[in-house]
C-alpha positions in Angstrom: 15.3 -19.6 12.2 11.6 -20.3 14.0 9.4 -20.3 10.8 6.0 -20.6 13.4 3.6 -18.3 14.3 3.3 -17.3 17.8 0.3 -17.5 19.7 -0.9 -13.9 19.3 0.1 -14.2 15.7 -2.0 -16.8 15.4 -5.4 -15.5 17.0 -4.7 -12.3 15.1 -4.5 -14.8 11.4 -7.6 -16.5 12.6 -9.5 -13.3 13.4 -8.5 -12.1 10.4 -9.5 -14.7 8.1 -13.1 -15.2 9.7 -13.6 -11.0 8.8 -12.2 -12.3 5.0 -14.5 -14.8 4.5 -17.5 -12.8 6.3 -17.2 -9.6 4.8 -14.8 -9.1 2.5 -14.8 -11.6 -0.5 -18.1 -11.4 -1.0 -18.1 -7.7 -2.0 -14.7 -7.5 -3.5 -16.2 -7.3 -6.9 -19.2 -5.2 -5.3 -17.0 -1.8 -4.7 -15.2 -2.9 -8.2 -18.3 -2.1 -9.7 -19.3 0.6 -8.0 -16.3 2.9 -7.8 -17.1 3.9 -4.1 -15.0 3.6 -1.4 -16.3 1.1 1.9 -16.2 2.8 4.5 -18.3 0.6 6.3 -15.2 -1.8 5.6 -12.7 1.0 6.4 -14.3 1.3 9.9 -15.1 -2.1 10.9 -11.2 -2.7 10.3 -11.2 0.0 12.8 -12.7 -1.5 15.2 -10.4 -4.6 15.1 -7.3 -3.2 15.2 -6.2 -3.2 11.4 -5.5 0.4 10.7 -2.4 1.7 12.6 -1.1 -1.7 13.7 2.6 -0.4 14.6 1.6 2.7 16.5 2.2 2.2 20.1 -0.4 1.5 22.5 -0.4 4.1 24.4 -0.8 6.3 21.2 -3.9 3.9 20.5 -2.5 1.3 18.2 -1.6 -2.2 19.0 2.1 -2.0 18.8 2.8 -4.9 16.4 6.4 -5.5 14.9 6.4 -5.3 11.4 6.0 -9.1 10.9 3.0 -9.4 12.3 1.5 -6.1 10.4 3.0 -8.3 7.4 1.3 -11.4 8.5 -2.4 -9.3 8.7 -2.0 -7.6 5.4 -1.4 -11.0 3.2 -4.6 -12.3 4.9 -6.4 -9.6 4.1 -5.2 -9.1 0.5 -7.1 -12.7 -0.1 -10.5 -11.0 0.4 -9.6 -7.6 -1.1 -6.4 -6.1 -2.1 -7.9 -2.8 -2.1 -8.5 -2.5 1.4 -5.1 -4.1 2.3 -3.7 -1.4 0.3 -5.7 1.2 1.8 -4.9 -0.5 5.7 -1.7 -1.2 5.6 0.0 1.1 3.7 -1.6 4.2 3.5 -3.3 3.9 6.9 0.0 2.9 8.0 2.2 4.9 6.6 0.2 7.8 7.8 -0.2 7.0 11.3 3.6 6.1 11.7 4.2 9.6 10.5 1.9 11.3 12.2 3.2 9.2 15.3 6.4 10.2 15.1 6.3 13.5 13.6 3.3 15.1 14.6 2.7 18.0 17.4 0.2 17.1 20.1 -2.3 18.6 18.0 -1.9 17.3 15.0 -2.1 13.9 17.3 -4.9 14.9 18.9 -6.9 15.7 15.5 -6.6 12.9 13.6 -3.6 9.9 15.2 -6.8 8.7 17.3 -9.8 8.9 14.5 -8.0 7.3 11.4 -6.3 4.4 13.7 -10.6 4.0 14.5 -11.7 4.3 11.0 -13.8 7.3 11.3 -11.2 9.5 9.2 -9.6 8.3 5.9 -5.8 9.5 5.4 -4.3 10.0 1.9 -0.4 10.5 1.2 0.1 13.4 -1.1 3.4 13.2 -2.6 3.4 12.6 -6.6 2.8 15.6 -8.8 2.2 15.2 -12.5 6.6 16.2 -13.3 7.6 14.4 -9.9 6.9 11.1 -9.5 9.8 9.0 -9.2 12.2 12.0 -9.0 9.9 13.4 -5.8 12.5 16.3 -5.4 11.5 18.2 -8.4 8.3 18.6 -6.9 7.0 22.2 -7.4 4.4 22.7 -5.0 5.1 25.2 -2.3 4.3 26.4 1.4 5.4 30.0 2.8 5.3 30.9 6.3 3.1 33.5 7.4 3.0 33.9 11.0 1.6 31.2 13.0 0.2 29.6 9.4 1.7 27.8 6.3 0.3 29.2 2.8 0.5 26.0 0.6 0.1 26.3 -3.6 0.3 23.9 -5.8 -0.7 20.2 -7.5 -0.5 16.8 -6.4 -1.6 13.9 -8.8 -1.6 10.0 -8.1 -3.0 9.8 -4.8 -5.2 7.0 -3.7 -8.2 7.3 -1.8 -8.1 11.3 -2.8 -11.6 11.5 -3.3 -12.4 9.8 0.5 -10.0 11.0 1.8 -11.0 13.7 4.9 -6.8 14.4 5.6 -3.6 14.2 3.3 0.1 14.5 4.7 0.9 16.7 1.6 4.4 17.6 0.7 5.8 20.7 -0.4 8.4 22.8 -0.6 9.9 25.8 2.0 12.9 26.4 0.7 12.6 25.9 -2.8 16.9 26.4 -3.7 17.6 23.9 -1.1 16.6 20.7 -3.3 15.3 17.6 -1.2 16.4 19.3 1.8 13.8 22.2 1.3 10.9 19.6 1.4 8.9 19.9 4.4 5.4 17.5 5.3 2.2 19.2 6.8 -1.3 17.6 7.6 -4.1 19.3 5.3 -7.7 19.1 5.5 -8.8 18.0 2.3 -12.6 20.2 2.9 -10.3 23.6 3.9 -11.0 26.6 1.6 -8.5 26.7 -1.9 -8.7 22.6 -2.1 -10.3 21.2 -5.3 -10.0 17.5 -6.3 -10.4 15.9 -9.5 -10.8 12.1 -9.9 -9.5 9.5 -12.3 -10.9 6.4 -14.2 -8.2 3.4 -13.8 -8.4 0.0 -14.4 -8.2 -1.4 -11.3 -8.1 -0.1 -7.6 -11.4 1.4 -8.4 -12.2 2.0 -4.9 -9.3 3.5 -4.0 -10.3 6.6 -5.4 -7.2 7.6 -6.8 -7.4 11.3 -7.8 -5.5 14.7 -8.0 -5.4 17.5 -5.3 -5.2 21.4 -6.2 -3.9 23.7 -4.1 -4.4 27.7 -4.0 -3.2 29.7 -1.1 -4.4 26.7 1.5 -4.1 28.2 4.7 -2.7 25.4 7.2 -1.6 26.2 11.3 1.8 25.6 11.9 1.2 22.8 14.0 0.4 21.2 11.5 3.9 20.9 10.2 5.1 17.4 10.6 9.0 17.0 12.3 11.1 20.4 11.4 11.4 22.1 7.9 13.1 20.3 5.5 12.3 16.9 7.1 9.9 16.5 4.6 11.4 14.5 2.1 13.5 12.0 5.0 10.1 11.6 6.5 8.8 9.7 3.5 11.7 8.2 1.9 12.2 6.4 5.3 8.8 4.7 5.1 9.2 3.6 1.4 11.4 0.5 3.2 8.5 -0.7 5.2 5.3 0.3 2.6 7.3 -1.3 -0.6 7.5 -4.4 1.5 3.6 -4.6 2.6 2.5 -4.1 -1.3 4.9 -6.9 -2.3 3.2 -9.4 0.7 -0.6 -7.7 -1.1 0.7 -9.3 -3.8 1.4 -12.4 -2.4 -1.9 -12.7 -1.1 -3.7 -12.1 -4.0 -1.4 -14.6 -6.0 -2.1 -17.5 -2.9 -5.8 -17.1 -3.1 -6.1 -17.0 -6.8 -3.7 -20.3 -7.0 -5.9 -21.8 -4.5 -8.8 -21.6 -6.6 -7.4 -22.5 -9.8 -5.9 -26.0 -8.1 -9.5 -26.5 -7.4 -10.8 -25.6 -10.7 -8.6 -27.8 -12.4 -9.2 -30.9 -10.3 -13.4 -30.5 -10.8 -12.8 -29.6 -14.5 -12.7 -32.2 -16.5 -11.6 -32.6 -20.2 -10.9 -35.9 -22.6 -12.3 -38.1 -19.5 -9.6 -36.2 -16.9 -9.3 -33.6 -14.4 -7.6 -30.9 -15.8 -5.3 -30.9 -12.7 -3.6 -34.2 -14.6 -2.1 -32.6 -17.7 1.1 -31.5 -17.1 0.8 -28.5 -19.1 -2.0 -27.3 -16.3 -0.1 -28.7 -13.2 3.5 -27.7 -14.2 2.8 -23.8 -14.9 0.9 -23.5 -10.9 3.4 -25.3 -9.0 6.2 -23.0 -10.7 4.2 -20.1 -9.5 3.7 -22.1 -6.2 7.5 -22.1 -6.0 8.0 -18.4 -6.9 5.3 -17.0 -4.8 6.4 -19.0 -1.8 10.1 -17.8 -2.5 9.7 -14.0 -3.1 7.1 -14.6 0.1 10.2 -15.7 2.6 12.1 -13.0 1.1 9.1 -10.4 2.2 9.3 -11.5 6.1 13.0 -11.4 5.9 13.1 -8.0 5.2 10.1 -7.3 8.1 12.4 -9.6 9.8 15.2 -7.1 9.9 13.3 -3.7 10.1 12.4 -5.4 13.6 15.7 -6.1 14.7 17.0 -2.8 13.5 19.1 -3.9 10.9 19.6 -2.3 7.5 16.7 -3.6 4.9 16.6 -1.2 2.0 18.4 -3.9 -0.8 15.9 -6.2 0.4 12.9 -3.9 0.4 13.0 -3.1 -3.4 13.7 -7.0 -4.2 10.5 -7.3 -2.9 8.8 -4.6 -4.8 9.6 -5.4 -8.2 9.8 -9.6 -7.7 6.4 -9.9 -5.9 4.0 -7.9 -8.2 5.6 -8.9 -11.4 5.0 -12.6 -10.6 1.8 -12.1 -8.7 0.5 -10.4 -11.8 2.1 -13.4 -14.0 0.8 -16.1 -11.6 -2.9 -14.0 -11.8 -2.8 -14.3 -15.6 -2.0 -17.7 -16.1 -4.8 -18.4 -13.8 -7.1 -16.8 -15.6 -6.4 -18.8 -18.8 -6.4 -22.1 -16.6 -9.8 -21.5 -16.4 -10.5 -21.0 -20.0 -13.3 -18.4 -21.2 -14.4 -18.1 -17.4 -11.9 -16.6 -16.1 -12.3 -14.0 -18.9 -15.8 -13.1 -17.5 -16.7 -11.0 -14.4 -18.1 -14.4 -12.8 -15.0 -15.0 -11.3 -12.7 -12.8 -9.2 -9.2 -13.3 -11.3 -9.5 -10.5 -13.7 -10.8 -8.3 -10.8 -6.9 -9.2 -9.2 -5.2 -9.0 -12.6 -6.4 -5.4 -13.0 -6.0 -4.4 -9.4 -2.2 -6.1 -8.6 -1.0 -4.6 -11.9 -1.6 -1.1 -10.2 1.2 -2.2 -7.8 4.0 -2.7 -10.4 3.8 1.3 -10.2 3.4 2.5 -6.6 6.0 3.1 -4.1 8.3 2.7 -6.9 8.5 0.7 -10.6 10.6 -2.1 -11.2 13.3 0.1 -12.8 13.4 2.4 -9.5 13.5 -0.9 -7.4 16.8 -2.1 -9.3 18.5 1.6 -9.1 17.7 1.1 -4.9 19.2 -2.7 -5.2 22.5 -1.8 -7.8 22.6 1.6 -5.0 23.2 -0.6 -2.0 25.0 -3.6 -3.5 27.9 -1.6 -5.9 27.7 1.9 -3.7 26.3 5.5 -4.7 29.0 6.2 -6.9 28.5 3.5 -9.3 25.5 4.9 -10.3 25.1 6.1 -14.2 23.8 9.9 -12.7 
């Protein structure tokens, strides 16, 4: 196994880190506070090539493996998680659906502006009785004509209330179950659309918000793949999306631990730098160990989506590992640095409150095990 970076890879890490440290730790906390959404961020990200990494070229992405779309999202979870979350798998998800789904008009109308950063995407699929269980959904679209009348709610979604476009979810043949799920690109301004925001914790510039839908008209175009795809279309990019949230994790985890190993050698107590009780430096190089652990495991996945190989075990491993030990590697940091870290001075409980979000999306821990104990023992040793 070649553990190195290759030379593109490590322009692309450079780049990357120089747009970090320029513009994006210095507002992190900035959006925190003021519950908007950067769009100035959002399109400078554009113009360099970080939304829509994996989309061919031709298509107007840059036609990265997954590795390297890996690679960029850690890197730019150290400035701001938000965005990464908001790149790389939203952005990403969307555009490789889009990509592969999408009619040449549906390409034509929005592939090209979200991969530039002049349109933001959201993914509508939750719905206040569906969330983990996604086929009970109840929202619905009926053909009529050349158009597609969609009703219903979706809850859950992040950047909802920036959003200009959702792929929204819904069901055309309501008796036929997960089969009967079909994906369509909405406006989010067309006539019937109302949105409604919430107040969480963290994420706050994600936006997160609910979508309600009466008797949206939508052309048939603007179905994604065939009816029925719907639910396929999704479920196959929770492997790749579940893997990029467990490496935003990571990132946030790294740049957190790197600051607390300099706190607690300029930190002095009883005459010493807190860096040489053991009860400081024990606790940070066991999440040092973890962090670097669960992060091989990430790229090994990435590894084999790029060689075509089956990932899915390996996918939710990620998902529950990284943010459950991100978040506990976050939180011991912020009691490293005492009352501090308790106080809005310092970035830590900004990434306690925002990595904690990820212990739900794309799946909890619980649904990451059921995925795991599905491919290691077979289907039918599931409990239901």
């Amino acid at each position: 196994m070649d553990f190195s970076l290759n030379e593109e890879q490590t322009v692309m890490v450079k780049m990357i880190r120089d747009f970090v440290k320029k513009e994006l730790q210095s507002t992190y906390a900035h959006w925190d506070r003021t519950d908007d959404f950067p769009v100035e961020h959002w399109r400078k990200m554009g113009n360099l090539g970080l939304i829509g990494m994996n989309v061919a070229s031709e298509e107007g992405g840059q036609g990265t493996d997954s590795v390297t779309t890996g690679l960029a999202a850690e890197e730019i979870a150290k400035g701001d998680s938000n965005m990464a979350i908001a790149s790389f798998v939203v952005g990403e998800l969307i555009t490789g659906i889009i990509e592969k789904y999408g009619s040449g008009q549906a390409k034509k109308d929005w592939l090209g502006p979200i991969i530039a950063g002049k349109k933001v995407p959201a993914l509508c699929v939750t719905e206040p009785h569906a969330g983990t269980d996604a086929s009970a959904m109840h929202s619905r679209a009926i053909r009529k004509g050349d158009r597609y009348i969609l009703s219903g709610e979706k809850s859950g979604i992040t950047l909802m209330m920036s959003s200009d476009m959702g792929i929204v979810f819904a069901k055309t043949n309501p008796e036929a179950g997960a089969r009967g799920i079909s994906a369509f690109v909405v406006p989010t301004d067309l006539p019937g659309i109302t949105r409604q925001s919430y107040e969480d914790i963290g994420g706050k510039c994600l936006k997160r918000g609910s979508m309600f839908m009466d008797e949206v008209e939508v052309p048939d175009e603007y179905l994604l793949g065939k009816e029925g795809e719907g639910f396929k279309i999704v479920m196959r990019g929770f492997d790749f999306s579940r893997v990029i949230l467990a490496l935003i994790c990571i990132g946030a985890a790294e740049i957190t631990l790197e600051e607390t190993i300099k706190y607690t050698k300029e930190r002095h107590a009883f005459n010493m730098p807190l860096a040489k009780f053991e009860g400081v430096s024990f606790p940070i190089a066991e999440h040092c160990s973890i962090i670097e652990a669960v992060r091989c495991l990430c790229y090994r996945s990435l590894w084999l989506r790029d060689q075509g190989l089956p990932h899915t075990a390996e996918a939710a491993m990620c998902k529950w590992m990284a943010p459950r030990y991100a978040v506990n590697a976050i939180r011991d940091c912020l009691l490293l640095h005492g009352h501090y870290g308790y106080t809005q001075e310092f970035p830590i409980e900004q990434r306690l409150r925002d990595i904690m979000g990820i212990e739900i999306a794309d799946g909890t821990a619980q649904v990451s095990k059921i995925v795991i104990t599905r491919e290691i023992f077979g289907r039918e040793f599931l409990p239901y």
